[in-house]
Every structure is written in C-alpha cells, then in structure tokens.
C-alpha positions as CSV (number, residue, x, y, z in Angstrom):
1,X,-31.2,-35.8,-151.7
2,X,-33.7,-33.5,-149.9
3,X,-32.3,-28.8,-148.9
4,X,-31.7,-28.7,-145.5
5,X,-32.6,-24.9,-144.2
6,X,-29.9,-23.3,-142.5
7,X,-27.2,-25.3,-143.3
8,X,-23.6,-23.8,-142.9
9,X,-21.6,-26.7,-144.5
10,X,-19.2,-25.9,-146.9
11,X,-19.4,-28.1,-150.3
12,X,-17.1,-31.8,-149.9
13,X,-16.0,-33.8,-152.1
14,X,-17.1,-37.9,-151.7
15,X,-15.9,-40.7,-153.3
16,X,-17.7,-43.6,-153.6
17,X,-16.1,-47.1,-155.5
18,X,-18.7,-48.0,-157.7
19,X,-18.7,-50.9,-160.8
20,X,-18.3,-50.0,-164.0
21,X,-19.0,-47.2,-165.5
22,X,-19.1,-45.4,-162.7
23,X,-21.6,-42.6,-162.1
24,X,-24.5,-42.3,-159.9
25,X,-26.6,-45.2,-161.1
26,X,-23.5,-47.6,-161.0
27,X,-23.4,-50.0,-158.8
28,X,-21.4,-49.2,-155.2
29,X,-18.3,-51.7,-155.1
30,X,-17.8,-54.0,-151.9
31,X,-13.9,-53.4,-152.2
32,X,-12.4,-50.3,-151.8
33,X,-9.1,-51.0,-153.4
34,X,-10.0,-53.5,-156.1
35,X,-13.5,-51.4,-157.4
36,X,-13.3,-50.5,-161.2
37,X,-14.2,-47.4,-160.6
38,X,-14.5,-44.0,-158.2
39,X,-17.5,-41.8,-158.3
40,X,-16.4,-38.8,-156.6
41,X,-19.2,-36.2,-156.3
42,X,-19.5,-32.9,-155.2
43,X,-21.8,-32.1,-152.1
44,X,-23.3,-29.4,-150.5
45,X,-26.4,-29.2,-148.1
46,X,-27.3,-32.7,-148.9
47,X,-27.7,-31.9,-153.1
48,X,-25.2,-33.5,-155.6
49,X,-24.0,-30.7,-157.5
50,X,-21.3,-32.3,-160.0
51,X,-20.4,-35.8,-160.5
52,X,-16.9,-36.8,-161.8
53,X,-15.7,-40.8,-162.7
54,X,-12.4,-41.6,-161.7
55,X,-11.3,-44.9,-163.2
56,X,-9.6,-47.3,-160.3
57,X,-5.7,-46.5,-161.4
58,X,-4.2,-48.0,-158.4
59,X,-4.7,-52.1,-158.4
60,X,-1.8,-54.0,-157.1
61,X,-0.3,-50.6,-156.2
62,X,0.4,-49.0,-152.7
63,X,-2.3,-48.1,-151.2
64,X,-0.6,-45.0,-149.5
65,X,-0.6,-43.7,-153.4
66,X,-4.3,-44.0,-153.3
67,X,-4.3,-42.0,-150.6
68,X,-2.3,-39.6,-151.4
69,X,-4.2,-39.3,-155.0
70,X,-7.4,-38.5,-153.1
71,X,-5.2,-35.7,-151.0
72,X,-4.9,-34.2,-154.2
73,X,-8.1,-34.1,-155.4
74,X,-9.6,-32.9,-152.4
75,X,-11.5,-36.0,-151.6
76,X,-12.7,-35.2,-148.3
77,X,-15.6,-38.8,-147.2
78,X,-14.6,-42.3,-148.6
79,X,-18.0,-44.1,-148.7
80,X,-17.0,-47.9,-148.3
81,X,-18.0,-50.9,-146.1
82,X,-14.6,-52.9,-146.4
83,X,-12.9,-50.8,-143.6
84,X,-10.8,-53.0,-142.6
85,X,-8.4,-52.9,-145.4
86,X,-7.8,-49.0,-145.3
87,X,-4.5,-48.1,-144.1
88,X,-4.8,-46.3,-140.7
89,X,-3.1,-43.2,-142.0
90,X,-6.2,-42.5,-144.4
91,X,-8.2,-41.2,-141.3
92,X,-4.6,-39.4,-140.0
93,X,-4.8,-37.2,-143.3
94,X,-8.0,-36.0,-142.8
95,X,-10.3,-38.4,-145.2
96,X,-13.2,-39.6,-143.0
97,X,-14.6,-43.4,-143.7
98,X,-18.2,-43.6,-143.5
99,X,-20.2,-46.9,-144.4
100,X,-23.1,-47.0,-146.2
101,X,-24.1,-50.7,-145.7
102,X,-27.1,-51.8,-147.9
103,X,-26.4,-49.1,-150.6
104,X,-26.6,-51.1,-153.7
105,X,-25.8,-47.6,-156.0
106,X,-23.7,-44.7,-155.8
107,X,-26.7,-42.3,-155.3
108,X,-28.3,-44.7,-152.0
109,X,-24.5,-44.2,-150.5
110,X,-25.0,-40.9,-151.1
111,X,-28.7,-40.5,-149.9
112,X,-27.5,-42.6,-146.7
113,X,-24.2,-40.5,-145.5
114,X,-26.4,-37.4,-146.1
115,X,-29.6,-39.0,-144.0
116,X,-27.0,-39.6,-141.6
117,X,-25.5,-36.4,-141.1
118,X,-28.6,-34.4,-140.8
C-alpha cells in the first residue's frame, strides 16, 4: 500500500476472511461465514499498520453474533465477495461491505479497497 499526502482519515479496522493461517499472505476466503479464519488489520492512509488473526469462532452459529463480535472489536470494513449471505443489519450497525473480487490474498483485498478509496 502506497502514503497518500493529505489524507485526514482516521485509522479503521478491516477484516478480511482468509484460509488458514490467516495473515496477510493467506489466502482470502470466498465464504464469509464458513472462512477458517479473520485477518483483521489495522489501516490508516492506505499503510497496514498492525495485523491481528482471529480464528473463525462462529460456524453453525448465528450470524447476528458475528456481528455483534465485530461491533466489539471495532471492525469497521468487511472485505468479502459472498454478499449475499450477510444479514441486512451488518450494514445497519455501521460495518460497511466492500468486495474485492479477484483478490487471491489478504494483502490484494487490502491493496484493492485502498486503490479504491483513493
């Protein structure tokens, strides 16, 4: 991810379901709910500035909890391209859903929400 000069925006979190292990270099996941992993990282002007791996906790549960997990951790962008499974109420509680179609790895999703935001 490239510095953008002059930008105001405040650091966001992103999480990203990715294959095991999770990370950067993992693989994204094509399924939001069933992913073995989410790599949630921190961003600010288009730079990566911390990386956490939270293992997928919520198979088989409902997906409200999910949501209400990611509340909790700030979780502010949900990088996935199987929209139409997410509950509407995700985007009522202030996540935003952005695709990043083509992103084979975490960091491409990343690169891509960031190239598209510029």
């Amino acid at each position: 991810m490239t510095h953008r000069e002059g930008s105001i925006q405040e650091p966001f979190l992103v999480a990203v379901p990715s294959n095991a292990p999770g990370g950067l270099d993992a693989m994204s996941s094509g399924n939001w709910a069933n992913c073995d992993a989410y790599t949630v990282a921190l961003v600010y002007d288009c730079n990566v500035l911390d990386v956490v791996v939270e293992p997928n906790q919520w198979h088989g549960r409902n997906p409200v909890d999910l949501l209400r997990y990611f509340s909790d951790l700030k979780i502010k962008v949900l990088i996935t391209d199987d929209i139409k499974t997410l509950p509407r109420t995700m985007c009522t509680h202030g996540l935003s859903i952005r695709s990043a179609s083509e992103s084979a790895t975490v960091r491409q999703a990343l690169k891509v929400l960031c190239d598209r935001t510029q």
